[in-house]
C-alpha positions as CSV (number, residue, x, y, z in Angstrom):
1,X,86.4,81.2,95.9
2,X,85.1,83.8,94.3
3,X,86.4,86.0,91.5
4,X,86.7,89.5,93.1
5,X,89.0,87.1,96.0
6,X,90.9,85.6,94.0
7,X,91.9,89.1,92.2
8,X,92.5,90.3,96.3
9,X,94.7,87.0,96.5
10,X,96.3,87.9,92.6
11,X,97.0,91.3,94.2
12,X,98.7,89.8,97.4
13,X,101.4,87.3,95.2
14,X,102.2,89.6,93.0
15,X,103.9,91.7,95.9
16,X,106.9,89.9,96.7
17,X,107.6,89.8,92.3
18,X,106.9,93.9,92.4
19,X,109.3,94.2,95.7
20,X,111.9,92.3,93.2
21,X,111.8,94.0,90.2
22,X,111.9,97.7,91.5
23,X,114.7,96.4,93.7
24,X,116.5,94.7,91.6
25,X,119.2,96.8,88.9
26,X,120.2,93.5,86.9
27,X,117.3,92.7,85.2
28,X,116.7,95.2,81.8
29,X,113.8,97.6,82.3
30,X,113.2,95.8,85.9
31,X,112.0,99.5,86.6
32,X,109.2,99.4,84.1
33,X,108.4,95.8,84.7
34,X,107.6,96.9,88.8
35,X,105.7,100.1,87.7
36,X,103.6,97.4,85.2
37,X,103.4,95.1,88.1
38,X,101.8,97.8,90.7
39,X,99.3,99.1,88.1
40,X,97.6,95.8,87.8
41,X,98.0,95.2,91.4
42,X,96.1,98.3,91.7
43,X,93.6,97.7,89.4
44,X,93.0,94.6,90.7
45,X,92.0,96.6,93.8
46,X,89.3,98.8,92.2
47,X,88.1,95.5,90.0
48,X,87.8,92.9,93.3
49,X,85.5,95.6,95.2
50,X,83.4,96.6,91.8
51,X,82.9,92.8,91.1
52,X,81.8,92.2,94.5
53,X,79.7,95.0,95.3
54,X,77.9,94.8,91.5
55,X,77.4,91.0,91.9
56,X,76.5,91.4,95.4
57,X,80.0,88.7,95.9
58,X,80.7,90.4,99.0
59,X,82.4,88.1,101.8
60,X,84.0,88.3,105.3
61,X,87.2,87.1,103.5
62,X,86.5,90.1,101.3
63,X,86.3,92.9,103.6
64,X,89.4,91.4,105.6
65,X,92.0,90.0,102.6
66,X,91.1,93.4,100.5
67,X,92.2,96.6,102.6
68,X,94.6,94.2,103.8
69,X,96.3,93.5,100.4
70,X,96.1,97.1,99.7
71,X,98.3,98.0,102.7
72,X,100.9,95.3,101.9
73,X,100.9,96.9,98.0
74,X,101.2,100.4,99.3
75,X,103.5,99.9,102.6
76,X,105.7,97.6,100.5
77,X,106.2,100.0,97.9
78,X,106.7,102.8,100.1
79,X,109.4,101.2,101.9
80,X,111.3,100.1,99.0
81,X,110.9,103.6,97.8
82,X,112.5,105.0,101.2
83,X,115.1,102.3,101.2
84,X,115.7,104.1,97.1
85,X,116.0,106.9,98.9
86,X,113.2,108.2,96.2
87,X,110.8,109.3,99.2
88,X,110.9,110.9,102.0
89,X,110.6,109.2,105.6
90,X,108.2,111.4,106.8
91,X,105.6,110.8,103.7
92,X,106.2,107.1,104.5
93,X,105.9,107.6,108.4
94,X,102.3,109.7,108.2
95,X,101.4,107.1,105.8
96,X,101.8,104.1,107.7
97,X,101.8,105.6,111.1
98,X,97.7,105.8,109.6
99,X,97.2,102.9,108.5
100,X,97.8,101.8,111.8
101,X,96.0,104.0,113.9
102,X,93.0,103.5,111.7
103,X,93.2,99.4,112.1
104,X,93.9,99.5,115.6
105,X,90.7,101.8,115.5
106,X,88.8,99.2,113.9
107,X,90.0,96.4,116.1
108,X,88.3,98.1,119.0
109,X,85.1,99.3,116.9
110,X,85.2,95.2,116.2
111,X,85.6,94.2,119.3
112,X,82.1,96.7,120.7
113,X,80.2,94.7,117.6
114,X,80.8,98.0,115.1
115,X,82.1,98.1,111.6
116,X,83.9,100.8,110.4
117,X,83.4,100.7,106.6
118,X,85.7,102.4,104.1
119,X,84.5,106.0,103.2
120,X,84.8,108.1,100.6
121,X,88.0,110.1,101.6
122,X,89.6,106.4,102.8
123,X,89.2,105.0,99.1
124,X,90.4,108.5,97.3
125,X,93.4,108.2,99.7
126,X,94.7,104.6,98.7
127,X,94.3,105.4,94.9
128,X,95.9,108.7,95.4
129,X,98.7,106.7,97.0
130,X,98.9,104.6,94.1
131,X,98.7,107.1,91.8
132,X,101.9,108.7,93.7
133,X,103.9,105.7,94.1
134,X,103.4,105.3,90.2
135,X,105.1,108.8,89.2
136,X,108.1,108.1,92.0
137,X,108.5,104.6,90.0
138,X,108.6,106.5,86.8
139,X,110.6,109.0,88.0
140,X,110.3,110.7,84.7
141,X,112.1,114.9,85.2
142,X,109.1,116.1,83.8
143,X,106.7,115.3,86.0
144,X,108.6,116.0,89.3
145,X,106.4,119.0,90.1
146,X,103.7,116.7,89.8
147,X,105.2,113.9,91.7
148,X,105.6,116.5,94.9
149,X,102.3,117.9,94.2
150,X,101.2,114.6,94.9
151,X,103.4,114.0,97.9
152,X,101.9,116.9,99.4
153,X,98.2,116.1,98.9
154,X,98.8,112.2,99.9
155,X,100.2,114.2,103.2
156,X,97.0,116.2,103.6
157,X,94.5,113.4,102.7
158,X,95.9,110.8,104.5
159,X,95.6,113.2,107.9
160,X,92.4,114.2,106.6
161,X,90.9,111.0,106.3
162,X,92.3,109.8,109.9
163,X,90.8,112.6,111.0
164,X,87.5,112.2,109.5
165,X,86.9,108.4,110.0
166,X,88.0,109.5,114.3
167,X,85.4,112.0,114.0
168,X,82.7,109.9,112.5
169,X,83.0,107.2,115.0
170,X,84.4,108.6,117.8
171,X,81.9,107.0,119.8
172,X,83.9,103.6,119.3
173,X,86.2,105.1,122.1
174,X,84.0,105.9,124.6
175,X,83.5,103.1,127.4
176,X,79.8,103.1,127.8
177,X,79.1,99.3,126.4
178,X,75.9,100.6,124.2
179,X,78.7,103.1,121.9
């Protein structure tokens, strides 16, 4: 196994240890030691892919564990965040409402022998996610403006890139066999 998989893997076990410290009140600073948690487990996700791609590491176990692990980091977190009341359903909702179209887009783009890469707008998304889910961890008064500021543009670029990766391969849904 390679290293950028095993920081993919890294990224998926240290979920269930983020899930406890941001929902648990007991433990001092549990707060802090979730937001530390989700930054590496983010960075982790920009590392695995730069390793990969740089070292030319790139495997099938790559390109299915990785956008994988990124959902379980981000859906996790956002649903502990709705469950802290810290978020609002419908951010969560669009979100992962998404995530799921866009899979079950790629299934089918699979299935007719296509491969629906990650694009520009689908990478600038997840990390803007991140980057969000980091300032409602924080929750620091200061930055609230820029907390919703985020909320709001997570909104529109999460739309935005459903819309764009439809539009780029919208001949995945058509039935002709040669799409």
């Amino acid at each position: 196994m390679n290293l950028p998989n095993r920081l993919t893997i890294a990224r998926i076990i240290a979920i269930p240890f983020f899930i406890f410290f941001l929902m648990t009140d007991f433990v001092p600073a549990s707060k802090w030691i979730a937001f530390g948690l989700f930054i590496a487990a983010s960075l982790t996700d920009f590392l695995d892919g730069y390793i990969a791609r740089k070292n030319n590491l790139v495997t099938d176990f790559g390109k299915f564990a990785d956008p994988l692990a990124d959902k379980l980091l981000v859906c996790s977190a956002l649903i502990c965040l709705l469950s802290l009341n810290k978020i609002n359903v419908y951010i969560v909702l669009i979100i992962i409402a998404r995530d799921f179209i866009i899979s079950g887009f790629r299934l089918v783009a699979s299935g007719k022998g296509v491969v629906i890469a990650a694009d520009w707008s689908g990478k600038v998304k997840t990390a803007l996610q991140m980057i969000m889910i980091l300032f409602i961890i924080a929750d620091i008064k200061i930055f609230a403006i820029v907390t919703l500021v985020l909320e709001i543009a997570v909104v529109i670029l999460t739309i935005v890139s459903l819309i764009d990766c439809i539009v780029k391969n919208r001949k995945v849904l058509s039935e002709k066999k040669d799409a």
